[in-house]
C-alpha positions as CSV (number, residue, x, y, z in Angstrom):
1,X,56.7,186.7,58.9
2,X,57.6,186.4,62.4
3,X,60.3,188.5,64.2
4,X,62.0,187.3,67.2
5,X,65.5,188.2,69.1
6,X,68.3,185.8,67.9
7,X,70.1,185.9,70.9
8,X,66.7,184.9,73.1
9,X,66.0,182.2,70.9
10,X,69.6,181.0,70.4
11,X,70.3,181.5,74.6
12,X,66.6,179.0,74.9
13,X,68.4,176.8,72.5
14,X,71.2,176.5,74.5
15,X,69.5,175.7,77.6
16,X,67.5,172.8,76.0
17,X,71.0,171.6,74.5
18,X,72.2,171.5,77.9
19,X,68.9,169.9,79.4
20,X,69.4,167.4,76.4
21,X,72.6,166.6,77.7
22,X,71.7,166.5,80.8
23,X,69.4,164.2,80.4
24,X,71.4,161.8,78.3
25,X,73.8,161.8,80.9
26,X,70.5,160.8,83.2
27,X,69.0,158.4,81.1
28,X,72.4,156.4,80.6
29,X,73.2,156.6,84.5
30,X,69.2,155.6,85.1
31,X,69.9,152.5,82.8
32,X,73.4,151.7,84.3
33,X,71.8,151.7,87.9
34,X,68.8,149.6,86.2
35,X,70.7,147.1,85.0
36,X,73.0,146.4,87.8
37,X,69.8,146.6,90.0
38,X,67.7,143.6,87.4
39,X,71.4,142.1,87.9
40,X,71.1,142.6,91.6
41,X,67.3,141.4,91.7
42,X,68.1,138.4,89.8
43,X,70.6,137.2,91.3
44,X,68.5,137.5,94.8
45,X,65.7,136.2,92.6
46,X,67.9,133.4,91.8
47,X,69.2,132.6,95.4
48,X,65.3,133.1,96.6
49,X,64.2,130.3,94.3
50,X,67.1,128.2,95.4
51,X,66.5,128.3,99.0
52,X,62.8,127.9,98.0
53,X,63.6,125.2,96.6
54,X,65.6,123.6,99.1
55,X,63.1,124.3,102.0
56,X,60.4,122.6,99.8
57,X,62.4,119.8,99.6
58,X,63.2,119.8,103.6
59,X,59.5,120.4,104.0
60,X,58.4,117.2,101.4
61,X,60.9,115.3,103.3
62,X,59.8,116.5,106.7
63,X,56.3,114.9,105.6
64,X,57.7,111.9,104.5
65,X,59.2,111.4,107.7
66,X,55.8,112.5,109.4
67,X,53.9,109.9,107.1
68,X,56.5,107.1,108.0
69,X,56.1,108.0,112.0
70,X,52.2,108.0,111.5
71,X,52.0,104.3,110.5
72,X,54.8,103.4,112.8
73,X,53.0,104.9,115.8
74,X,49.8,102.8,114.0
75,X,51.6,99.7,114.0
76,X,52.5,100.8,117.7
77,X,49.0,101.1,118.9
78,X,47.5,98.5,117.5
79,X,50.4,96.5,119.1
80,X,49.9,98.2,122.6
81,X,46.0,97.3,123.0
82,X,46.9,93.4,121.2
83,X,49.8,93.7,124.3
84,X,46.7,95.1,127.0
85,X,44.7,92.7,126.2
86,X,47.0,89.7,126.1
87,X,47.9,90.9,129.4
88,X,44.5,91.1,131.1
89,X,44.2,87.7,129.5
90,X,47.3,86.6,130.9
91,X,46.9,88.0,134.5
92,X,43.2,86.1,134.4
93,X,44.5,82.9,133.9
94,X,47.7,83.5,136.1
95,X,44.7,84.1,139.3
96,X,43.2,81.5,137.7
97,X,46.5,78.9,138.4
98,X,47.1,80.6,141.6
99,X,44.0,79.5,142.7
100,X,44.1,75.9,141.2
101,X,47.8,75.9,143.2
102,X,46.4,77.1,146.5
103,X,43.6,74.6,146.2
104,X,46.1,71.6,144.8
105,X,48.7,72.3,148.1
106,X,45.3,72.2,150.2
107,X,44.4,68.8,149.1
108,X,47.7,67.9,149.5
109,X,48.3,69.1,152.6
110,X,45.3,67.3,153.9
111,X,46.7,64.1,152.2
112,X,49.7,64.6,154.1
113,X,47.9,64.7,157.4
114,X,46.4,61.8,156.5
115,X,49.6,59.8,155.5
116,X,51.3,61.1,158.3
117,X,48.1,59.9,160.3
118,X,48.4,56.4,158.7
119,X,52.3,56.1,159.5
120,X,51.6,56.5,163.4
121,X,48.7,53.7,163.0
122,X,51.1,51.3,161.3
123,X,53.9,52.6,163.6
124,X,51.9,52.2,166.3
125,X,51.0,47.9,164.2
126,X,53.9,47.4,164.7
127,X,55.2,47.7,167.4
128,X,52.1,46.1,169.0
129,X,52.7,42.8,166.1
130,X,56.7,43.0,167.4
131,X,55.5,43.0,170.9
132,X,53.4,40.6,170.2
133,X,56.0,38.2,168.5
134,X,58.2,39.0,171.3
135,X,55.6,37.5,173.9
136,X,55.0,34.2,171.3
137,X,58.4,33.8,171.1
138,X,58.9,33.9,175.0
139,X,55.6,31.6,175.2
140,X,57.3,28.9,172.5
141,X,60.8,29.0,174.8
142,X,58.7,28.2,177.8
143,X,56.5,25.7,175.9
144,X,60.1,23.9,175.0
145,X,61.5,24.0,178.7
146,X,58.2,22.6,179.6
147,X,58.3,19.7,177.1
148,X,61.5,19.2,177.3
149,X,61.1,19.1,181.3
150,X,58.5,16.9,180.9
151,X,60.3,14.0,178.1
152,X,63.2,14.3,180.8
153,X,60.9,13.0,183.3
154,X,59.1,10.5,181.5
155,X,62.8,8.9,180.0
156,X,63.7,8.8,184.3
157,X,60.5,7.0,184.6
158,X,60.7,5.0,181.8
159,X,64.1,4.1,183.3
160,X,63.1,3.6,186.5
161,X,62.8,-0.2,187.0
162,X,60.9,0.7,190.8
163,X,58.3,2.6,188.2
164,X,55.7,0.7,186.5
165,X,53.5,2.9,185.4
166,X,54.2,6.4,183.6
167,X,51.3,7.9,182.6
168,X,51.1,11.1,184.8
169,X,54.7,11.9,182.9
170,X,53.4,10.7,179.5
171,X,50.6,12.8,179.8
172,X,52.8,16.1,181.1
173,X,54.8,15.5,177.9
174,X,51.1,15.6,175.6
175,X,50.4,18.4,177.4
176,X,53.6,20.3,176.9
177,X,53.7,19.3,173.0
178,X,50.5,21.3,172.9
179,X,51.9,24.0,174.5
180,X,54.4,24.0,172.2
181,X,52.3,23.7,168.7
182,X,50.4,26.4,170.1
183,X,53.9,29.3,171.0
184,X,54.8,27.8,167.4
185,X,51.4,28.9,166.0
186,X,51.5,32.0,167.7
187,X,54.6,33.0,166.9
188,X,54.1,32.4,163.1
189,X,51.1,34.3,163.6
190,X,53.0,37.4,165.2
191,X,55.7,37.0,162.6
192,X,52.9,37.5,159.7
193,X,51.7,40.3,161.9
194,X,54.8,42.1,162.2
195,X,55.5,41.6,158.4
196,X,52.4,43.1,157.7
197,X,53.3,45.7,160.3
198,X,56.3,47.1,158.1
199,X,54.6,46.5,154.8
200,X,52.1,48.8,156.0
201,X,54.7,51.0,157.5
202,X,56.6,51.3,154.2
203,X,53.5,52.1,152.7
204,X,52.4,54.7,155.0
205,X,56.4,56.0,155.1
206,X,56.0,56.0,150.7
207,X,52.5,57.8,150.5
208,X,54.0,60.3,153.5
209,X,57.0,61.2,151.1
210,X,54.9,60.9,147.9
211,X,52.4,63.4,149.8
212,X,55.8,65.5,151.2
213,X,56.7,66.2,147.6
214,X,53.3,66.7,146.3
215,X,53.3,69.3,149.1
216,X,56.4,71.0,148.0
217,X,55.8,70.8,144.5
218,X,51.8,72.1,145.1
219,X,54.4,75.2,147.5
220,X,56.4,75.8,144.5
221,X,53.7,76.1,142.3
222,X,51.9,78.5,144.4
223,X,55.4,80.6,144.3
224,X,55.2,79.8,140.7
225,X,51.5,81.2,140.4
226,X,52.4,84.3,142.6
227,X,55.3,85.6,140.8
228,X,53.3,85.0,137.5
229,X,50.4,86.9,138.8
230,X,52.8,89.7,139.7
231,X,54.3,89.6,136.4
232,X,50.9,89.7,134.6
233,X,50.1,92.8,137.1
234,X,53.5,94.5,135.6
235,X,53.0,93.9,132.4
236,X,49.5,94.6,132.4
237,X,50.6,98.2,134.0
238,X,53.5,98.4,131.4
239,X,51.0,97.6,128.7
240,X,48.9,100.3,129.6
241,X,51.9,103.1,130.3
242,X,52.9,102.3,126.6
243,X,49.1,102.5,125.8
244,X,49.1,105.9,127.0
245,X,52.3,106.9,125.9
246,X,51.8,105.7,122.1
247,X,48.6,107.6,122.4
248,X,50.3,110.6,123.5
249,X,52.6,110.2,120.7
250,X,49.4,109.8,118.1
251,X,48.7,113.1,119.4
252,X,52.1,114.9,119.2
253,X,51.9,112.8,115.2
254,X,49.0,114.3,114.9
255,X,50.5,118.2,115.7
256,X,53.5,117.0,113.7
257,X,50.9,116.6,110.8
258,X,49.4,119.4,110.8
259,X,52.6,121.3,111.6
260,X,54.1,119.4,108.4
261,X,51.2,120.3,106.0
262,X,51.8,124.1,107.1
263,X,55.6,123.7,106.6
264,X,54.6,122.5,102.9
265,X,51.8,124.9,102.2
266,X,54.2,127.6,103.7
267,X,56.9,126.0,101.3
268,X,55.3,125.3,98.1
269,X,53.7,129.5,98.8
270,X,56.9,130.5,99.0
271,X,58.1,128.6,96.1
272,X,54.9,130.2,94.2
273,X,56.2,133.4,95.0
274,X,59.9,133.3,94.1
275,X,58.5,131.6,90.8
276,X,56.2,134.6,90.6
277,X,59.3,137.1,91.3
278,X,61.4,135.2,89.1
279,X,58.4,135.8,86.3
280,X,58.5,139.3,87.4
281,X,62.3,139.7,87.0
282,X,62.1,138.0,83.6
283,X,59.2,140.4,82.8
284,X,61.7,143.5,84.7
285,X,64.6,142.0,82.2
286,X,61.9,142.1,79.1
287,X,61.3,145.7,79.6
288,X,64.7,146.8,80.6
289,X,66.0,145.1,77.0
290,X,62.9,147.5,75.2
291,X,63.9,149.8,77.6
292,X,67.6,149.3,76.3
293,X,66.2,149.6,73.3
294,X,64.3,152.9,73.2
295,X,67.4,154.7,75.5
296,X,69.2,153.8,72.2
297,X,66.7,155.1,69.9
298,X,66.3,158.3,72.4
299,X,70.6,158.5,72.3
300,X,70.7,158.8,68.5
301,X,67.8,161.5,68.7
302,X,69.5,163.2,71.4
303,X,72.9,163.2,69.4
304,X,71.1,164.6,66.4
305,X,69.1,167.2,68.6
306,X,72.2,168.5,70.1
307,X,74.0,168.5,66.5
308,X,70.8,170.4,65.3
309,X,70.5,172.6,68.6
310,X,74.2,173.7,67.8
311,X,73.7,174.1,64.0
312,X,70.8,176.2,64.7
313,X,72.8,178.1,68.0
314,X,75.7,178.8,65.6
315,X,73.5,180.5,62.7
316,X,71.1,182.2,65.3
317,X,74.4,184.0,67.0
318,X,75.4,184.9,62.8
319,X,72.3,186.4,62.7
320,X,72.9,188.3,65.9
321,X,76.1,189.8,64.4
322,X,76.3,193.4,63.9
323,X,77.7,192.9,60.4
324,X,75.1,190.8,59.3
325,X,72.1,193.9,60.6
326,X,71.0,196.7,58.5
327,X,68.4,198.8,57.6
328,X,67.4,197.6,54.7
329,X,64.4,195.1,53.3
330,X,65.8,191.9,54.6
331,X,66.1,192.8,57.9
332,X,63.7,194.8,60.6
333,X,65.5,197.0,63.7
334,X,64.7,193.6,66.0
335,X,66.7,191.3,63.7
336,X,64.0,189.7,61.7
337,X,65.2,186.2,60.0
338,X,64.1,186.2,56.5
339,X,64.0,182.8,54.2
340,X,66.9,181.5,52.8
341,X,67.7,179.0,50.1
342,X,67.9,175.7,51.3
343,X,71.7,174.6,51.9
344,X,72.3,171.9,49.6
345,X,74.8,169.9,51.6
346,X,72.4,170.0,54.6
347,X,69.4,167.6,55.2
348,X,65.8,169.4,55.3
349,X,63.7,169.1,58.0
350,X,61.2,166.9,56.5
351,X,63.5,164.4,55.2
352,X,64.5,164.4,59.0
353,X,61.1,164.0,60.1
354,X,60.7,161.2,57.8
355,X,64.2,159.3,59.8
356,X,63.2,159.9,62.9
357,X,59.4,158.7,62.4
358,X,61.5,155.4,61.2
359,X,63.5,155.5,64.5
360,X,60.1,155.5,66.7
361,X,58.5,153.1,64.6
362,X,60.9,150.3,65.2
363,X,62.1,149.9,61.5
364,X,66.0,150.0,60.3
365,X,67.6,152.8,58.8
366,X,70.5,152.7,56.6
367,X,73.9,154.4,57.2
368,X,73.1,157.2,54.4
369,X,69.9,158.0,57.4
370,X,72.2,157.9,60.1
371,X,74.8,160.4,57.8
372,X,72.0,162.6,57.1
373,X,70.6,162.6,60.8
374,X,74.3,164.4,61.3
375,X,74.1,166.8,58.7
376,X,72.1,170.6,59.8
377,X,68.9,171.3,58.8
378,X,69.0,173.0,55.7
379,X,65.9,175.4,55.7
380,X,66.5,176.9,58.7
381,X,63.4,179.4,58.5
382,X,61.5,181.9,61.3
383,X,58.4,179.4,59.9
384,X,59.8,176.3,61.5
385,X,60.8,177.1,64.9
386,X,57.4,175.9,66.6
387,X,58.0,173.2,64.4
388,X,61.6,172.5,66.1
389,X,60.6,172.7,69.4
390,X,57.2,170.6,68.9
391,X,59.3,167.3,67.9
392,X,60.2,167.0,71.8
393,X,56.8,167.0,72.5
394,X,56.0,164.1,70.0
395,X,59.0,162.5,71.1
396,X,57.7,162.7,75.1
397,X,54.1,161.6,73.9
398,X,55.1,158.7,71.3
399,X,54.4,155.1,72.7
400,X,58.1,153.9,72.6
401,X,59.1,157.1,74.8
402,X,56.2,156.0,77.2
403,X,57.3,152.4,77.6
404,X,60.8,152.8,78.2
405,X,60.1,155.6,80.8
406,X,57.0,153.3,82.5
407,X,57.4,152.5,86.1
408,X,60.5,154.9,86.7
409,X,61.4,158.2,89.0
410,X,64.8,159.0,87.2
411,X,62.3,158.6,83.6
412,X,59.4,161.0,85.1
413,X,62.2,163.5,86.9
414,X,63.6,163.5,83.1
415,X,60.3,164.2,81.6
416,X,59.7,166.7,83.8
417,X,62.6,168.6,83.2
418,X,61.8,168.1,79.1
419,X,58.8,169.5,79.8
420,X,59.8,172.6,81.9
421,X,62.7,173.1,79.4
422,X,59.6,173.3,76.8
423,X,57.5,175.9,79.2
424,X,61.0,177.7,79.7
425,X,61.2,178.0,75.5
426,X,57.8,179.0,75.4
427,X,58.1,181.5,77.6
428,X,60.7,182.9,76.5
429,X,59.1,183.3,73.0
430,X,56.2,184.8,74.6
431,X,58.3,187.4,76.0
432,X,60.5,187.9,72.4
């Protein structure tokens, strides 16, 4: 038989009730403060995901967009050098008229000389053909005078009755005939002439204006040829600025790309991770339910502790009554607890044993267990005192204990105080 002090023991007692309670009090506050932080986490979890969600969206739209500016700056390259060289085509053939033009107004210019040159010749016909008429015509009224000059003197002679012979004035009057037929002949000669003379004048005067507007039109055309050669020039140069600037766009495309597929890598990562946090939230939840769980499991055993830690208190401090001390066989001079029947209306402490080992096991226990978890012990004896105070120790070691108190200061300050409470207990038996 062992023999300790009943007011040492019952005084330890008392100070693990309290740690007991203390730590009920802890593990209920710890549980609060992890429950409204999972809350807390999820619901940051929860807006994380959302915004992840949104920015991947921005970020797949973003590259849409990208994609839809890539083949629309293509299309615009491809369009640029068709442009370029449509305009170095263009500006080739433009020379190529303005050449043709200068060369056409050349020829006509030089055709124009030579109407102009024709118009003085026939000009120059006929006035010579109309001087010419004029001098027939003056030759054909002197002829006339002449004949008629000459009949007058052959009718006097023919009337003269002193005149016999008038063949002097029959010959003048020949003569003058012929003079006459002759002006005649020359004059319808210079009238063909001057005819001719403004036919060919018209003609000359016709290809002059013909040549005047071939001139002018070969002038325009040469305007023509130049404005199209500087337009070609301009829109050759235009053609190249978009060139360049389409391919400066390719390259800003190009950044854009790459800046996109970041922006999705970054997003769909960042989605990975909230999906990852949200996994590790669910998993937090998971083991704050078990944890739930075993703080219930670890509430009933601290209720029936406590009830068992007073039970125990309350008999210890009977024991420790003067009354109850004396001399005799059942007690020594240090207060030695001796056995005692079993109390009947009481629960022993292997049937308690066997309710608890239920508890941590996971399996149900029926309200008559839960009753008799609130009854005392029954065989209160010096014998099971090491046996009373090694339950915490299973209870700290057992594998539901471990997994609600994993990943947890407030859980390993508890512990620690469970186990100094234990040192303190021992210790003080070691000193009893």
């Amino acid at each position: 038989m062992s023999s300790y002090n009943p007011r040492i023991v019952a005084q330890a007692l008392d100070d693990l009730q309290e740690e007991i309670a203390r730590w009920s009090s802890i593990a209920s506050d710890t549980l609060t403060s992890a429950t409204e932080f999972q809350r807390h986490a999820k619901e940051a979890v929860d807006r994380a995901l959302h915004n992840a969600a949104i920015l991947l969206d921005r970020a797949k739209d973003d590259q849409d967009h990208v994609q839809n500016v890539v083949s629309s700056v293509a299309s615009l390259l491809e369009k640029c050098v068709v442009a370029k060289n449509t305009a170095h085509q263009t500006l080739t053939e433009a020379q190529r008229v303005l050449r043709e033009a200068h060369s056409t107004l050349q020829l006509w210019q030089g055709e124009l000389e030579k109407a102009l040159a024709w118009l003085a010749r026939a000009n120059a016909r006929l006035a010579a053909a109309i001087t010419e008429y004029e001098r027939a015509l003056s030759a054909l009224r002197s002829a006339e005078w002449s004949l008629s000059s000459a009949e007058s003197r052959l009718y006097n002679c023919r009337n003269d009755k002193d005149r016999n012979n008038c063949s002097s004035e029959e010959a003048a009057v020949s003569r003058a005939r012929g003079e006459v037929a002759y002006a005649r002949n020359w004059v319808r000669a210079a009238e063909v002439e001057v005819t001719a003379a403004k036919e060919e004048v018209a003609q000359a005067k016709a290809r002059v204006a013909c040549c005047e507007k071939a001139v002018s039109l070969s002038e325009q055309a040469v305007n023509l040829a130049q404005e199209g050669e500087s337009s070609s020039i301009e829109a050759l140069n235009s053609a190249e600025r978009s060139l360049e600037s389409v391919q400066a766009a390719k390259r800003l495309v190009q950044v854009a790309q790459s800046e996109v597929t970041s922006e999705v890598e970054s997003a769909e990562s960042m989605m990975t991770d909230t999906q990852a946090a949200q996994a590790l939230t669910d998993e937090a939840a998971y083991h704050l339910r078990m944890a739930d769980s075993a703080e219930d499991s670890a509430q009933i055993y601290s209720a029936s502790v406590q009830k068992e830690l007073e039970h125990r208190s309350q008999q210890l401090y009977e024991l420790n009554r003067p009354s109850e001390v004396a001399t005799g066989s059942n007690y020594g001079m240090t207060g030695s607890v001796s056995q005692s029947p079993a109390n009947s209306t009481g629960i022993t402490w292997a049937e308690k044993q066997d309710i608890l080992k239920k508890i941590e096991g996971g399996k149900e226990i029926t309200l008559d267990d839960l009753e008799k978890l609130k009854r005392p012990v029954s065989d209160l004896r010096t014998s099971t005192l090491q046996e009373d105070s090694s339950w915490i120790q299973q209870l700290i070691e057992g594998e539901r204990f471990r997994d609600a108190l994993r990943d947890s200061q407030e859980a390993e300050n508890l512990q620690d105080a469970i186990l100094a409470t234990l040192k303190a207990i021992n210790y003080r038996r070691s000193k009893s």
